[in-house]
N, C-alpha and C positions, 0 to 999 in steps of 0.2 A: 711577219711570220706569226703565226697560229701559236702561243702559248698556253700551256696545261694549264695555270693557273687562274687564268680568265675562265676556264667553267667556273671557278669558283667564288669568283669575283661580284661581290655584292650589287646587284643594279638598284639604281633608286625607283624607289615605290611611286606610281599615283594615287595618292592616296584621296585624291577628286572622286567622291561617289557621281555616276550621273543622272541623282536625283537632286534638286535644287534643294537646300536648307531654308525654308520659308516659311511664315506664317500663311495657317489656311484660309480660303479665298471667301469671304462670308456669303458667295453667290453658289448657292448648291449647284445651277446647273452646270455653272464654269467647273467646280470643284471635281464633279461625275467627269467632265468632258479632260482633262485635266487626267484627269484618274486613267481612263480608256485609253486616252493617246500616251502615257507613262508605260502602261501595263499590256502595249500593243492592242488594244482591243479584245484580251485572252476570255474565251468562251470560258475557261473555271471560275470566273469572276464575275458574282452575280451584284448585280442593282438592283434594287427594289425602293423604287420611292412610294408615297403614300401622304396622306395628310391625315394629320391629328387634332385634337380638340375640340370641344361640343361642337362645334358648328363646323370643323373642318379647316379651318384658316390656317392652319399651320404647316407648312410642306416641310418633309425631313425624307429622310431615304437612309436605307441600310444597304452596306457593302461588305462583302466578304466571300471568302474564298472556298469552291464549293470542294467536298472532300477531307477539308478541314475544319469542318465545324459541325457540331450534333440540331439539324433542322428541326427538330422537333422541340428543341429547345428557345431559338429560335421562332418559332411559330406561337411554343405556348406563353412565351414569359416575356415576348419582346413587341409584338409585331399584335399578340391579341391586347399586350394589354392599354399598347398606345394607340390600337384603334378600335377596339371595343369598349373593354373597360373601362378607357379613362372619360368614355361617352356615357355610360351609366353610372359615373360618379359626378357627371355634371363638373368635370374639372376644363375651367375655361380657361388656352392657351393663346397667347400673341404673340410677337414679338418682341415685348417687353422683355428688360433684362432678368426678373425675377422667375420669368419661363423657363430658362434652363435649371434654375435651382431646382424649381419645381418639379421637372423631370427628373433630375439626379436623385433629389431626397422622398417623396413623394410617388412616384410614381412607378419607376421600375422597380422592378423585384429582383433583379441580378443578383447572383453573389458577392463578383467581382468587376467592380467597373471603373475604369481610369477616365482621365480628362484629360487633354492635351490641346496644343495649339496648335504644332507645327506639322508638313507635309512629311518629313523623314518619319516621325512619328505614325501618322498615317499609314502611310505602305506598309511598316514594320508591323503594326497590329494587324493588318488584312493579310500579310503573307505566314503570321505565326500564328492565325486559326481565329483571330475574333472576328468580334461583329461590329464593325463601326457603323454609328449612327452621326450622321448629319443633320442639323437644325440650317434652314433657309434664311438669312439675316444672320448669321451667328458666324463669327472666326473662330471657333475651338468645337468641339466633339466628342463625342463617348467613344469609350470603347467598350464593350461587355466581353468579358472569357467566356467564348461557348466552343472549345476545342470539344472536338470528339471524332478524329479520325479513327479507322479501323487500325487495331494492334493486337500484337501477337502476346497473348496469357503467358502470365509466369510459369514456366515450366522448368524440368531440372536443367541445370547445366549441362551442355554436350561434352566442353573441353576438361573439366573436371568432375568427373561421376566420384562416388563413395560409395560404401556399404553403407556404415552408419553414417548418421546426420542429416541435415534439412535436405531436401529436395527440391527447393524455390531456388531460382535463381533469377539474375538482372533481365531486363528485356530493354528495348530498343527506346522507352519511352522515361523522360530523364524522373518524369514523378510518381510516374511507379517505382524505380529506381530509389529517390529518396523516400519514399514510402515504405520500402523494405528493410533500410536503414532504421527507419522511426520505431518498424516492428520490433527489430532485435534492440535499441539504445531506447529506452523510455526516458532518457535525461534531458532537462533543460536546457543545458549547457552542452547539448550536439546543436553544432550552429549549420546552418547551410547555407552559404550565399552565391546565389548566381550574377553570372555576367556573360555576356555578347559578344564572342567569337570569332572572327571571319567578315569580311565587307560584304561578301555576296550571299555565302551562307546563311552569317548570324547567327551560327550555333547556340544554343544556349549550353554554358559550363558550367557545373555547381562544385564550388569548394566545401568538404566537409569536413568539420573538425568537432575534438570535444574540447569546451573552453574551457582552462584551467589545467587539463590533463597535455594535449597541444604543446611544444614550443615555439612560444610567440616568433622569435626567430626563424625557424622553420615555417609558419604559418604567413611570414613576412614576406619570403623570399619565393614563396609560394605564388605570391602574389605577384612580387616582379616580377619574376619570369613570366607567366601569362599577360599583365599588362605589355611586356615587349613580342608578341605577338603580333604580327600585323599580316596578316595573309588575306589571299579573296576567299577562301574555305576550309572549313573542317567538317570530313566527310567522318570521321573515326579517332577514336582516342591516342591511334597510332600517330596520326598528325600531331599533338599537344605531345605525346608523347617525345616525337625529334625535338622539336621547338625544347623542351624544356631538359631534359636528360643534362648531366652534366660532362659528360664526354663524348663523342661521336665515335671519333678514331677506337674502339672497345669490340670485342666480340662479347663480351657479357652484359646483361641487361643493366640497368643501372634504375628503372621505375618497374615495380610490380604490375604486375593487373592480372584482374579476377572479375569473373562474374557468379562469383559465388556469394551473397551478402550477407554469410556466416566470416568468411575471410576478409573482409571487407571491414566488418564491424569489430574483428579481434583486432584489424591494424588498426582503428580507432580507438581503441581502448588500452591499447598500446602505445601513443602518444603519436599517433604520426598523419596525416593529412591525403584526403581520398580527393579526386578529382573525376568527378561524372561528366561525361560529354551524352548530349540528347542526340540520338540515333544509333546508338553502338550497346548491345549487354556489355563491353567489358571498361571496369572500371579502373581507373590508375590509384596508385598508392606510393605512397614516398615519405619520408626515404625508405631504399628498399634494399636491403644486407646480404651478403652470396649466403649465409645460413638459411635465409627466407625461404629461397626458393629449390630447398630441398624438403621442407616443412609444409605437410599437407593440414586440411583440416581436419581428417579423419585420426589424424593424431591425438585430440585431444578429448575425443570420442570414443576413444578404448581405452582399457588401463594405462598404465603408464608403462608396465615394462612391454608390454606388445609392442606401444608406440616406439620404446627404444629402439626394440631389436628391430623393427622397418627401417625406423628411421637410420640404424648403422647400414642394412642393408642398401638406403638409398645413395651413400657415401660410396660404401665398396663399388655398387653400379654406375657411378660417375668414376669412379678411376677405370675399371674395365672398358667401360666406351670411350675413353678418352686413350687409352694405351696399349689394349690389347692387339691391336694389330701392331704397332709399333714395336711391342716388347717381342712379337714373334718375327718381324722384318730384321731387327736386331739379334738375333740367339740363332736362326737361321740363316745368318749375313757373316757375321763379326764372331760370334761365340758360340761355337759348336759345340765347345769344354763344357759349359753348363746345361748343357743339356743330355741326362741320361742316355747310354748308350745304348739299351734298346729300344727309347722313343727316338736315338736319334737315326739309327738303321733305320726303324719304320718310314719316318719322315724322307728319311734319304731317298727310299724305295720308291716312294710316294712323287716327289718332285724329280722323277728320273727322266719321264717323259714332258716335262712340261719344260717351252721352250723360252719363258720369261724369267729376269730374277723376283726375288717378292716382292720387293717394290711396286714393281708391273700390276704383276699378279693380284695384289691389293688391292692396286688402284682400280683394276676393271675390277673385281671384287664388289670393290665399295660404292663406286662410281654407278655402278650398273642397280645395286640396290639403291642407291637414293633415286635412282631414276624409275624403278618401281615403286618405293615410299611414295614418291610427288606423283605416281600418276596414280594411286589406288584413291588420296586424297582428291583429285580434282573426277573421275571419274564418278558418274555415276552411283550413290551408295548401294545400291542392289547388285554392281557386278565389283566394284571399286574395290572390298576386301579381296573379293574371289581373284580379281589381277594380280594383288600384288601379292596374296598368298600363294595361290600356284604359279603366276611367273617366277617366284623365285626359287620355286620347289623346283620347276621345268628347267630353269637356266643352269641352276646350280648344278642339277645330275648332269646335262646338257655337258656344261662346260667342263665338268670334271671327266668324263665321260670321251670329250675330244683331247683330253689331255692339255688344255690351256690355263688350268688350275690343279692343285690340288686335293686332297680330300681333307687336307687338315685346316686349308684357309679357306674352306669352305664352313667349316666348324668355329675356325677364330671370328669369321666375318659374321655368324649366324648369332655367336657368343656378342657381340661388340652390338649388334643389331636388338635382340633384346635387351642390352642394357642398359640402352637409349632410352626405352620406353618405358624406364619405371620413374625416369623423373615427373614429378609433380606438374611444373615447370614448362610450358612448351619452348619457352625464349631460351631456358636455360641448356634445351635437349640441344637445340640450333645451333648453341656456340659449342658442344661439346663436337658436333656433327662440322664444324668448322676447323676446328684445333686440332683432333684428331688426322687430320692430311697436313697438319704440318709437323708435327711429333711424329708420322708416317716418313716423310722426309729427310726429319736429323737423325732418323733410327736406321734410315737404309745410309747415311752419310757418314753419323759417327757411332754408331752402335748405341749400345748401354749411355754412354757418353753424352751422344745427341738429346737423347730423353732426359737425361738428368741435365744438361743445361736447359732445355726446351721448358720443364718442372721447376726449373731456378727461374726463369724470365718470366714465365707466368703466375709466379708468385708475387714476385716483385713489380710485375703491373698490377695484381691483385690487389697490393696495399696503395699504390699508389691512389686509386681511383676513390671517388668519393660517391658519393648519393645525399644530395644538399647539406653538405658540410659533414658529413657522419661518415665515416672511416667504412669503406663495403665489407673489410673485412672482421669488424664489431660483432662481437665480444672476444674474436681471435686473436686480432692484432687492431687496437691495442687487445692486450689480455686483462676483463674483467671478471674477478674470481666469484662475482655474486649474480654474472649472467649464465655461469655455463650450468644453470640449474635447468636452460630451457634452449641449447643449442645441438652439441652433440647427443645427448642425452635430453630427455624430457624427465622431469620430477612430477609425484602425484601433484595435483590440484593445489592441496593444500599446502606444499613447499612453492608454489609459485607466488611469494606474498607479496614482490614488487615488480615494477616496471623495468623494461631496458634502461640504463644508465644513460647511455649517449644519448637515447632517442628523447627519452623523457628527462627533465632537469626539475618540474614543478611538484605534481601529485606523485609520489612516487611507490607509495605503498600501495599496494592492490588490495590485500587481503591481510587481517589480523586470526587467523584461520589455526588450529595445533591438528597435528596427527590424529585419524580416530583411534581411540581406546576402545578394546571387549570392555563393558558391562559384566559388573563382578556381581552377580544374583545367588543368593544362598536358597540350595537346595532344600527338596521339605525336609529329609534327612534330617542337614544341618539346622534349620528351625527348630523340630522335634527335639532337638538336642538342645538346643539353648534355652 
């Protein structure tokens, strides 16, 4: 018999790539033919052999993958200069072992060029955009970095716009990526180290940190977890993202991401650890706190009490999406008493003809709008809004119209629907879109009641959960009285003078910064006078 618990039952990995781990073959044409028969014969994959040195004597060949590498590059610095050039400098090559030095130090003009021995090596450089060069007689090889496929320009972020602040954001390529890092952190001590991801992929992953500010701990375990990675791919940060997350079983996020590298580089400067995957804008950040992800960046881009009063606003708007249907399934179910008597006539009036309880009623409600949400998003962007704005203008009169809703849960569901959309947050929006049909539930079960245990259980998974050893709900629980300068409330600038407590343990002052003071200037009056 078929058991549940074998989906989940770990299968053992092959972890056999089926390319042979060997040293390369010192016979070029064995090494080409080799090549071809590995790489099926794939028409992206160009060969070009050729001979070099005054007289010619020397056969080499370059290999690399077309699409991935900038040809002119290529042409002018690799290809002219070991077969023009090194002819009008009279540079005579053989076989000799000091040939290859001479090529490496002498001759190319590369920026970056590696040397290796072995065929796993090999392939890896041909499929991540360089240009391997082959010597005839020789068992090891160049590789020169001439990436330059076509990419898409920095441009603003889609998933997070702003009024104020930068308008650059990540794009799909990992060194432009840390390149907009380097823009915003001019320090030494932002380290970035990449590593190789995936058996078939071979993503490249860059760990970001600033040394010193960083806890090494966290920066440690950082590292585990990606080293116990072992998959065939990583197509998106959401991949690294499962893999590493410290709880599954959770409806709330437990790793940030952003592709904004204003947010990006405040989590760094805030002590905590960025991880960039090459092909995705969005970047991970950890640990990551349930206060995070009600905190935009445009917060700290306007005064400070603006920022407050949003920032309370975005609090109020996660309890309304999370309970406003609920609280009106329960007050219209269980407690009529608390509800005024001539909203409660009206409402009575209102649900006279309609032949579901709220429950129901809700659930096509709600159910029907997320089913216009998800199709306005995969639709087309030129008609995409126009669907799910007017299908749910059309549904709603529609459905109230035939009497199978009300006019008033048309109004609580329209209330509950924008105030989904002020979170910052998309992850965050998801779990509230999730929790809310089960607080829908205890509300039509046990009234008032049901919500307030529903509000107890979710608190108490709240604390329970972690984000790389750091408590999710920090500086709440625990309660830190020298972080809430920058949790519910934001403080001007210059009350922000240190770091999070949990997160950072090392550098932990920020700023030695006082209040501005007016400027006491005596008037000419008072001059005159003295």
């Amino acid at each position: 018999m078929f058991k549940l618990s074998n989906l989940f039952k770990k299968q053992p990995v092959n972890k056999q790539s089926n390319i042979p781990s060997q040293n390369l073959n010192a016979s070029l044409q064995q090494t080409i033919q080799d090549v071809k028969q590995t790489l099926g014969d794939s028409n992206d994959i160009i060969y070009r052999p050729f001979h070099a040195s005054y007289d010619g004597s020397l056969s080499m060949a370059l290999i690399y993958t077309d699409g991935l590498v900038d040809k002119s590059f290529i042409q002018d610095f690799i290809l002219r200069t070991l077969m023009i050039d090194i002819r009008k400098a009279n540079v005579e090559l053989s076989s000799k072992e000091d040939s290859f030095q001479i090529l490496k130090e002498h001759s190319l003009t590369a920026g970056e060029m590696n040397e290796f021995t072995t065929v796993n090596e090999l392939y890896d450089h041909i499929l991540c955009g360089d240009t391997v060069i082959l010597i005839d007689g020789y068992d090891k090889a160049f590789a020169v970095d001439t990436k330059g496929w076509k990419q898409r320009g920095v441009e603003e972020p889609s998933s997070q716009t702003s009024v104020r602040g930068p308008k650059d954001g990540f794009t799909e390529t990992i060194r432009t990526n840390t390149a907009l890092l380097r823009r915003k952190i001019k320090d030494p001590n932002l380290w970035i180290k990449t590593k190789a991801i995936g058996k078939r992929t071979k993503t490249d992953i860059s760990i970001a940190y600033i040394n010193g500010i960083a806890d090494p701990k966290i920066v440690k375990e950082v590292y585990r977890r990606l080293d116990k990675i072992n998959t065939d791919a990583i197509l998106d940060s959401g991949y690294i993202e499962e893999f590493i997350q410290d709880k599954t079983y959770t409806p709330f996020p437990t790793v940030y991401n952003s592709e904004r590298p204003d947010i990006i580089a405040a989590g760094l400067l805030e002590g905590r650890v960025a991880i960039l995957v090459d092909g995705t804008p969005f970047v991970l950040l950890v640990p990551a706190l349930f206060i995070q992800f009600f905190q935009a960046s445009e917060d700290y881009y306007q005064r400070a009490d603006f920022a407050t009063f949003i920032r309370l606003i975005r609090y109020l708007a996660f309890f309304l999406s999370l309970l406003t249907p609920s609280a009106y399934i329960a007050l219209t179910t269980f407690h009529q008493e608390m509800i005024p008597t001539d909203l409660l006539i009206s409402l009575s009036s209102q649900r006279e003809g309609v032949p579901f309880p709220a429950l129901v009623e809700a659930l096509i409600m709600e159910i029907t709008f997320e089913i216009l949400r998800e199709a306005g998003i995969r639709m087309p962007r030129a008609v995409g809004s126009a669907i799910s704005i007017v299908g749910a203008l059309v549904l709603g009169q529609a459905a109230v119209e035939a009497g199978l809703v009300s006019s008033a849960m048309v109004i609580v569901v329209s209330l509950t629907a924008i105030s989904s959309f002020v979170s910052p947050s998309f992850n965050m929006a998801i779990s509230i879109r999730m929790l809310r049909f089960g607080f829908m539930i205890l509300a039509a079960t046990f009234g008032l009641f049901g919500i307030l245990i529903g509000l107890i259980i979710m608190i108490l998974h709240l604390t329970s959960l972690r984000s790389f050893g750091v408590p999710y709900l920090t500086p709440m629980a625990p309660f830190v009285p020298k972080d809430q300068k920058d949790a519910m409330l934001r403080f001007p600038h210059w009350g922000l003078f240190s770091r999070p407590r949990l997160i950072n343990q090392q550098d932990v002052d920020r700023e030695d910064t006082e209040a501005p003071k007016p400027s006491r200037r005596k008037t000419e009056n008072q001059s005159v006078k003295d």
